[in-house]
Structures are given as C-alpha cells and as structure tokens.
N, CA, C and O atoms as a GROMACS GRO file, in nm:
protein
  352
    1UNK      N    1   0.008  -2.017   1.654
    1UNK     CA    2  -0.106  -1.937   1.615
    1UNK      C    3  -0.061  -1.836   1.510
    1UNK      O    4   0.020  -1.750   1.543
    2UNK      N    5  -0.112  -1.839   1.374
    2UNK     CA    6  -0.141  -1.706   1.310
    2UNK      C    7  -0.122  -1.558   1.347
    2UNK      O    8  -0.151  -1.526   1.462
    3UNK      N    9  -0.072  -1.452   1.251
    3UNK     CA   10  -0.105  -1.353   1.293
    3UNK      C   11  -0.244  -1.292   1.213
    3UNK      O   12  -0.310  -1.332   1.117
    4UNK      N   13  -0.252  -1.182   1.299
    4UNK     CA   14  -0.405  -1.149   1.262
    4UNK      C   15  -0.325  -1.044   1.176
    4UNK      O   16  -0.213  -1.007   1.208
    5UNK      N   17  -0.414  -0.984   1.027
    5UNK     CA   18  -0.397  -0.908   0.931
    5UNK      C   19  -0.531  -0.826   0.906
    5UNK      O   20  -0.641  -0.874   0.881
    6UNK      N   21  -0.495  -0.682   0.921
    6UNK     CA   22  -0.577  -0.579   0.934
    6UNK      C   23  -0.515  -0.521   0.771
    6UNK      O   24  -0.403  -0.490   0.730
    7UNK      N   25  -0.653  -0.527   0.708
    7UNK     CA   26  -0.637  -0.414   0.589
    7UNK      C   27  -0.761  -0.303   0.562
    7UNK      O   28  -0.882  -0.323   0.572
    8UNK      N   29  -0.704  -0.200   0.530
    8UNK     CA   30  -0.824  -0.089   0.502
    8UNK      C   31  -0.821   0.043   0.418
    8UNK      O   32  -0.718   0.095   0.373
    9UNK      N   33  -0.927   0.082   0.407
    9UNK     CA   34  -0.888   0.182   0.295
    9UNK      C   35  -0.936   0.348   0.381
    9UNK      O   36  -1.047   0.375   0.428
   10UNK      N   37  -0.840   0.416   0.379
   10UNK     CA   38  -0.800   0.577   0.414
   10UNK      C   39  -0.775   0.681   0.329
   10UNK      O   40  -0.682   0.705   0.252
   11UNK      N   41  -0.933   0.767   0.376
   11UNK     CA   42  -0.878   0.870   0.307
   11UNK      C   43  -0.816   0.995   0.339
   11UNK      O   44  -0.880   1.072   0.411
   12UNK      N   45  -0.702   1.030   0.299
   12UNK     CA   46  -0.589   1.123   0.348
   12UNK      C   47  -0.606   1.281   0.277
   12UNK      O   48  -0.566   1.300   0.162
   13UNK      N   49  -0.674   1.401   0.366
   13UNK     CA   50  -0.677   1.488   0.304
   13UNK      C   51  -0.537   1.617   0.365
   13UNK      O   52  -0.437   1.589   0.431
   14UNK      N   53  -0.567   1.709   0.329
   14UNK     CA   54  -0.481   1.830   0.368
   14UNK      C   55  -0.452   1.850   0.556
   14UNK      O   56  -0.377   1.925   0.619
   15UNK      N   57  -0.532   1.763   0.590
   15UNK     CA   58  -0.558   1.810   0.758
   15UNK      C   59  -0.457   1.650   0.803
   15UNK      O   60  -0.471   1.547   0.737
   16UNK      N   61  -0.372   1.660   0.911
   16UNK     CA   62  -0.302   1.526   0.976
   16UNK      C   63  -0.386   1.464   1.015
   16UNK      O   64  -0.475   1.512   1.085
   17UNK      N   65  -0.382   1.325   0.977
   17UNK     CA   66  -0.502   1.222   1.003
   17UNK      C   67  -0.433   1.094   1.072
   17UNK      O   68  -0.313   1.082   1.045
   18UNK      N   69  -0.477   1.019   1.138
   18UNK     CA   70  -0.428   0.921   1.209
   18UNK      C   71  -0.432   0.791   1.129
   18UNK      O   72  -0.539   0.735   1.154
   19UNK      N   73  -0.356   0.719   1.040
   19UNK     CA   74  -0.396   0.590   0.982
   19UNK      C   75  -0.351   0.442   1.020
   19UNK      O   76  -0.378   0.335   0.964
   20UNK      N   77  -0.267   0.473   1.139
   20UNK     CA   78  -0.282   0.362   1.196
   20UNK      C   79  -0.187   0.419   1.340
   20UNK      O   80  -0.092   0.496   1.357
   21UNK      N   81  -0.294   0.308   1.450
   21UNK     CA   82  -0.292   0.359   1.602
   21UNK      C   83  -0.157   0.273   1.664
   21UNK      O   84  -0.136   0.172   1.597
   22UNK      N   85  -0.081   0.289   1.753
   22UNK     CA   86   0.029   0.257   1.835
   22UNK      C   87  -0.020   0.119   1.905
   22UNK      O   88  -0.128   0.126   1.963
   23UNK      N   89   0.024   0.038   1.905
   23UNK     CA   90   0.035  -0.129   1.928
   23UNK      C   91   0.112  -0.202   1.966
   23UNK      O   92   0.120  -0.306   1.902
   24UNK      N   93   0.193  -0.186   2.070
   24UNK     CA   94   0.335  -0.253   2.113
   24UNK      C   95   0.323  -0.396   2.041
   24UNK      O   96   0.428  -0.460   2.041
   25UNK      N   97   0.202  -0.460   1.975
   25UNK     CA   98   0.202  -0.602   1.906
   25UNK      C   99   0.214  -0.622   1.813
   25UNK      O  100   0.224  -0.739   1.775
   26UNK      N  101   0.222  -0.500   1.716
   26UNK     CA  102   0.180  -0.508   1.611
   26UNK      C  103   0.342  -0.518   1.543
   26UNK      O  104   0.431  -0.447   1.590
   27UNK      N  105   0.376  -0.640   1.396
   27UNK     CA  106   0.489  -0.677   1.342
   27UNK      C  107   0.561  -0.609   1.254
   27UNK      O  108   0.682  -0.586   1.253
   28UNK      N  109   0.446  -0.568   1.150
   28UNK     CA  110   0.476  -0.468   1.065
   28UNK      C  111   0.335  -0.401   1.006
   28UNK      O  112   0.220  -0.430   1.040
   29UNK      N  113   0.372  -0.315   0.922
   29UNK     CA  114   0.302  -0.238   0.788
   29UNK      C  115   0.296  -0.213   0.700
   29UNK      O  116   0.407  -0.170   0.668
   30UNK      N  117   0.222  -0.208   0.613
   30UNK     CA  118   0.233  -0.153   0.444
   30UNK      C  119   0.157  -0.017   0.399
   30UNK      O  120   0.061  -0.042   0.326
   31UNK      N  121   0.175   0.105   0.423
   31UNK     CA  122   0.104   0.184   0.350
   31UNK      C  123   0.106   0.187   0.149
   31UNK      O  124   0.198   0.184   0.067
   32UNK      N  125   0.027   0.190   0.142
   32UNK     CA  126   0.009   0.243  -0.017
   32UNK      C  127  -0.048   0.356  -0.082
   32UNK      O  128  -0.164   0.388  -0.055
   33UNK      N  129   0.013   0.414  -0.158
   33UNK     CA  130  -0.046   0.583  -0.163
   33UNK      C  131  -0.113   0.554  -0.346
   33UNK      O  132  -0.044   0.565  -0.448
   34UNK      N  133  -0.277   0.512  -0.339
   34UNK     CA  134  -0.315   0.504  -0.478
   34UNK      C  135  -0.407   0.624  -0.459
   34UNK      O  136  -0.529   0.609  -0.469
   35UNK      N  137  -0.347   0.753  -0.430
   35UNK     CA  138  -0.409   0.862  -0.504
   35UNK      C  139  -0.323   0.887  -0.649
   35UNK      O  140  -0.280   0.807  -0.732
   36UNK      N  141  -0.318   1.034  -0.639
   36UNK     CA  142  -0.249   1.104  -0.770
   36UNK      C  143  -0.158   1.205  -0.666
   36UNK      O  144  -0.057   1.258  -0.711
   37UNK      N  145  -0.188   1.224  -0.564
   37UNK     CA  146  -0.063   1.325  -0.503
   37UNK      C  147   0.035   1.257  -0.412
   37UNK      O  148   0.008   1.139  -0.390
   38UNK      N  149   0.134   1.299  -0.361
   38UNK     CA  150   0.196   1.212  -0.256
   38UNK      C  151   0.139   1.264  -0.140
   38UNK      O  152   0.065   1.362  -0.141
   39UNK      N  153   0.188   1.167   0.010
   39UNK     CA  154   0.092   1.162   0.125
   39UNK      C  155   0.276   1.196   0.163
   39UNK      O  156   0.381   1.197   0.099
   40UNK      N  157   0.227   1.222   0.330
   40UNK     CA  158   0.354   1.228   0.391
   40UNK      C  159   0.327   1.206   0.504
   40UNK      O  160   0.242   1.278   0.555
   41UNK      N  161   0.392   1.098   0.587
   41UNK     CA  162   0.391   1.046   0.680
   41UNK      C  163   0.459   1.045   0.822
   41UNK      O  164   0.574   1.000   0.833
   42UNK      N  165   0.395   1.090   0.925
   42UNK     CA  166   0.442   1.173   1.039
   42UNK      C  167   0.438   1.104   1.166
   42UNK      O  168   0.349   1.021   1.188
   43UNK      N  169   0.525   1.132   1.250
   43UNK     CA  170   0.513   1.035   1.370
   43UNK      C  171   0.415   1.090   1.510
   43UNK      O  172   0.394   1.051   1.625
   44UNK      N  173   0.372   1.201   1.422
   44UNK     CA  174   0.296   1.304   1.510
   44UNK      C  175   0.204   1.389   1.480
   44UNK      O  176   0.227   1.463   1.384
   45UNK      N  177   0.037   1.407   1.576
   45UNK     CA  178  -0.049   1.476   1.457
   45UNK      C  179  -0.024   1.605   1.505
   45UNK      O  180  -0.113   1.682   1.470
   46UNK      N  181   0.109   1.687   1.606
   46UNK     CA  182   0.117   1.812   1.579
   46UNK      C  183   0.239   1.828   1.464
   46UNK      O  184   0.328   1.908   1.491
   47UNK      N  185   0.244   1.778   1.376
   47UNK     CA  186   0.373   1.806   1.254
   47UNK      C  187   0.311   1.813   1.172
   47UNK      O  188   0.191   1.784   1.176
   48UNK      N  189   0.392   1.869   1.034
   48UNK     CA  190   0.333   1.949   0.891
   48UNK      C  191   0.396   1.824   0.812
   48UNK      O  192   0.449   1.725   0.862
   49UNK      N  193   0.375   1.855   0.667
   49UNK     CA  194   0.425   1.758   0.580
   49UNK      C  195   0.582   1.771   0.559
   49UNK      O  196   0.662   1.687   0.517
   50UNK      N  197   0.608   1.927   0.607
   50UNK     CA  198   0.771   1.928   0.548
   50UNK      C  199   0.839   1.837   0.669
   50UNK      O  200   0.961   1.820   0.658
   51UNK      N  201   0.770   1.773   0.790
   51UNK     CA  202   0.873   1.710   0.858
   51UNK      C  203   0.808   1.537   0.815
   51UNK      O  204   0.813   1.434   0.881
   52UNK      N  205   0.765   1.557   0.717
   52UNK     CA  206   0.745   1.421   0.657
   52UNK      C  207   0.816   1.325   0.604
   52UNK      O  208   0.932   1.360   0.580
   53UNK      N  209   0.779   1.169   0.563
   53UNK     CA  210   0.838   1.112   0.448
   53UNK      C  211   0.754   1.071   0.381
   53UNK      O  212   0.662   0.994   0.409
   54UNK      N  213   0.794   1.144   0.242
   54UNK     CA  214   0.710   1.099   0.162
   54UNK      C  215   0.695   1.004   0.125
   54UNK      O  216   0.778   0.920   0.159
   55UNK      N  217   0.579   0.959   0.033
   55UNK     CA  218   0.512   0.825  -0.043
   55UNK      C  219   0.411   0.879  -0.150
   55UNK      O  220   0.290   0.902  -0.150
   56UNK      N  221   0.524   0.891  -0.250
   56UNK     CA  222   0.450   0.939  -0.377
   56UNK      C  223   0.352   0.862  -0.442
   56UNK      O  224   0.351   0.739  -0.446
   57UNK      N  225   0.264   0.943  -0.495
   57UNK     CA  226   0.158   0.891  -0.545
   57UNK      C  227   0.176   0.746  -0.652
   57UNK      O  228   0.223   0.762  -0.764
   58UNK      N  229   0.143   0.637  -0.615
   58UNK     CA  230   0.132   0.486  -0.667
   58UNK      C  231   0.205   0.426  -0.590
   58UNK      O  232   0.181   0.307  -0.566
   59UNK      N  233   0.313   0.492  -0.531
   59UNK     CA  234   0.421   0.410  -0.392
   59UNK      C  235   0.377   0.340  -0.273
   59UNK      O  236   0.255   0.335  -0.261
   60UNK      N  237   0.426   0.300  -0.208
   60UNK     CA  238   0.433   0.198  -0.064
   60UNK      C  239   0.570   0.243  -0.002
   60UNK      O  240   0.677   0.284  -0.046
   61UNK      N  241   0.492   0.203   0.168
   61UNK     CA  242   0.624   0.266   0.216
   61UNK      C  243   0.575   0.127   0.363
   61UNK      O  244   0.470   0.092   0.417
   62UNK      N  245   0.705   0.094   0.373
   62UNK     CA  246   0.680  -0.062   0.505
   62UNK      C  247   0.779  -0.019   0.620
   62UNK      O  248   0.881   0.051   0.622
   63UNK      N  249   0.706  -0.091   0.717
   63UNK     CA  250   0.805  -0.092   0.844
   63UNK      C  251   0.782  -0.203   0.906
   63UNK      O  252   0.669  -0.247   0.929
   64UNK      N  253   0.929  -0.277   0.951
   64UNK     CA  254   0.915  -0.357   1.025
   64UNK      C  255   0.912  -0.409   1.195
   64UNK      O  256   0.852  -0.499   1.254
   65UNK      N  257   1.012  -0.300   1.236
   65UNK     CA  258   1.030  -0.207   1.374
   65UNK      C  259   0.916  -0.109   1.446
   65UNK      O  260   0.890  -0.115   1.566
   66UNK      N  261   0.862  -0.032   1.366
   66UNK     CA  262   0.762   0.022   1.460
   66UNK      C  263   0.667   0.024   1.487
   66UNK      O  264   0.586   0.040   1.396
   67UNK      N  265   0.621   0.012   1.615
   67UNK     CA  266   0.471   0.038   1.701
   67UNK      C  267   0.390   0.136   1.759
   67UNK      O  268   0.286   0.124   1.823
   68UNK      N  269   0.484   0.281   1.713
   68UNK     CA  270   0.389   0.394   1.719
   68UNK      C  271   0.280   0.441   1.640
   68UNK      O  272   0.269   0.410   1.522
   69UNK      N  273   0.201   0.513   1.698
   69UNK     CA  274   0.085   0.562   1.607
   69UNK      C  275   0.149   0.641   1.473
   69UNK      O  276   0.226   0.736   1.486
   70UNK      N  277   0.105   0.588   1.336
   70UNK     CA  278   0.158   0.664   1.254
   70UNK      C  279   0.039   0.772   1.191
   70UNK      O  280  -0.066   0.722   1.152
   71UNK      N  281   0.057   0.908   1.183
   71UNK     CA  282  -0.039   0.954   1.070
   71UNK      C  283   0.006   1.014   0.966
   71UNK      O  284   0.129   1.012   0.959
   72UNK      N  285  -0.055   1.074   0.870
   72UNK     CA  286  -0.054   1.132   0.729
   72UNK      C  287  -0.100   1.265   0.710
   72UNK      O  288  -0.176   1.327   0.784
   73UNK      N  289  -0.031   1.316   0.568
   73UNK     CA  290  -0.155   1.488   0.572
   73UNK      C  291  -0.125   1.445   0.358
   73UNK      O  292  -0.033   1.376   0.316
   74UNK      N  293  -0.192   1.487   0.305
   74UNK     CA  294  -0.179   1.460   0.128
   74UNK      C  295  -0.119   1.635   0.158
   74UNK      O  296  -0.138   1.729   0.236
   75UNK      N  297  -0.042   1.603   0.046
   75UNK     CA  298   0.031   1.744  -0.053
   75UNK      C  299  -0.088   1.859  -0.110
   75UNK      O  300  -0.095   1.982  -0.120
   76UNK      N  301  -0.184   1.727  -0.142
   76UNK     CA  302  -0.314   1.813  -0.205
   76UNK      C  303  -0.413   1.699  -0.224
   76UNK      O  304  -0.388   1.579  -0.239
   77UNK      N  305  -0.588   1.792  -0.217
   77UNK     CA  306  -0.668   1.673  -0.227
   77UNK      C  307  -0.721   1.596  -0.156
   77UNK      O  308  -0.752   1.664  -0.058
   78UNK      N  309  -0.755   1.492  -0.137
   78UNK     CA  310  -0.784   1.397  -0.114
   78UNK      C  311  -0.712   1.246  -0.150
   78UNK      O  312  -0.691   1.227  -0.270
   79UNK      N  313  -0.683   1.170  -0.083
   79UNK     CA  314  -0.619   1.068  -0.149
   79UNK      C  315  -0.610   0.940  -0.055
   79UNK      O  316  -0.571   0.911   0.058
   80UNK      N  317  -0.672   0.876  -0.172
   80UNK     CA  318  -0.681   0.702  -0.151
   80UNK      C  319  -0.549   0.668  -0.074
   80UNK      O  320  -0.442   0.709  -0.119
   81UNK      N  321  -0.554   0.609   0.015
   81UNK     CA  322  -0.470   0.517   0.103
   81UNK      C  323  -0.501   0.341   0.146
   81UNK      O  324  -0.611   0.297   0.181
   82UNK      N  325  -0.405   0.281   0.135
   82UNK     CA  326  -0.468   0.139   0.187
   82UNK      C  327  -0.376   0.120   0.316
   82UNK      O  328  -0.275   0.188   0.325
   83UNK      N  329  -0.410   0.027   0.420
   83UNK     CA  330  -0.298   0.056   0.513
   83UNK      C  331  -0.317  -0.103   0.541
   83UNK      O  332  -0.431  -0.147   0.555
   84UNK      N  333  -0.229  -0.168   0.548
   84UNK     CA  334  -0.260  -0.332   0.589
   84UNK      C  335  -0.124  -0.359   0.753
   84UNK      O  336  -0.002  -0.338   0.760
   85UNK      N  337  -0.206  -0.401   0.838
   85UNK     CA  338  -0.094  -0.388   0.968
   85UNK      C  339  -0.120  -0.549   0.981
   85UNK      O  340  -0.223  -0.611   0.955
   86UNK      N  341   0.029  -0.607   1.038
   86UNK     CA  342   0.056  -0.721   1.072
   86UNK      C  343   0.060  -0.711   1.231
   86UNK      O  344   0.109  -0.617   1.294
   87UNK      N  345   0.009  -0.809   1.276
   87UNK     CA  346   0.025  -0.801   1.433
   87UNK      C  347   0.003  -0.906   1.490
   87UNK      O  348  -0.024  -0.990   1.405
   88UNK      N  349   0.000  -0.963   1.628
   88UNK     CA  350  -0.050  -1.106   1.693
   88UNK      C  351  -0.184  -1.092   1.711
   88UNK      O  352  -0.250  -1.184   1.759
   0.00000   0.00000   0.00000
C-alpha cells in the first residue's frame, strides 16, 4: 500500500502556530518558507523564535525521524508556508 501525502498552505505570523500535529505514523516532512522573512521552527508552542531553527525566507527545511508536533512563529509579518507530511 501507498503512503498517503498531505500538502498545505500556512500562514505563519508573529504568534507560535502549530503547522503540523504529532503522528507516531507519519515518515517524513518538508516545510517551505515562500514568504520574504524567515520562520523559525519550534518543538513547542511555549518557546520564542530565539530557541528556534531557522528557515529563511525561499528555504526548506525536512525531517526524516520525527513525529512530534512541530510549530512556527515568522521573524516578522505574515508568511506563506507550505508544509507537505509523508505518512501511512
């Protein structure tokens, strides 16, 4: 059987936002940051951006290992996100 492929588009402002939820099934991920600012990506929605990693603006950032909930906060703005998750 196939895996199922989830893609979508997120928008990431100044406040920690959740862009993709915890899934012990899920294989991997692709974020893509097509704003103009960088996003920063947190393993937790009580953390700030400085305990982030960034994904500068036009970048991608993948994982193949994890199944926790990941979220985001932008540097500034508003900003386009695509998030595509691999899973069973």
């Amino acid at each position: 059987m196939g895996r199922n492929i989830i893609t979508r588009r997120v928008m990431v402002g100044t406040e920690v936002v959740r862009i993709i939820g915890e899934n012990p099934k899920r294989k991997s991920f692709i974020i893509q940051n097509k704003g103009t600012a960088s996003i920063y990506l947190l393993g937790s929605e009580n953390l700030t951006k400085d305990d982030g990693i960034e994904v500068a603006a036009g970048a991608s950032f993948s994982d193949e290992t994890s199944t926790g909930a990941i979220y985001a906060v932008a540097e500034s703005g508003t900003q386009d996100v695509r998030v595509m998750v691999i899973g069973d």
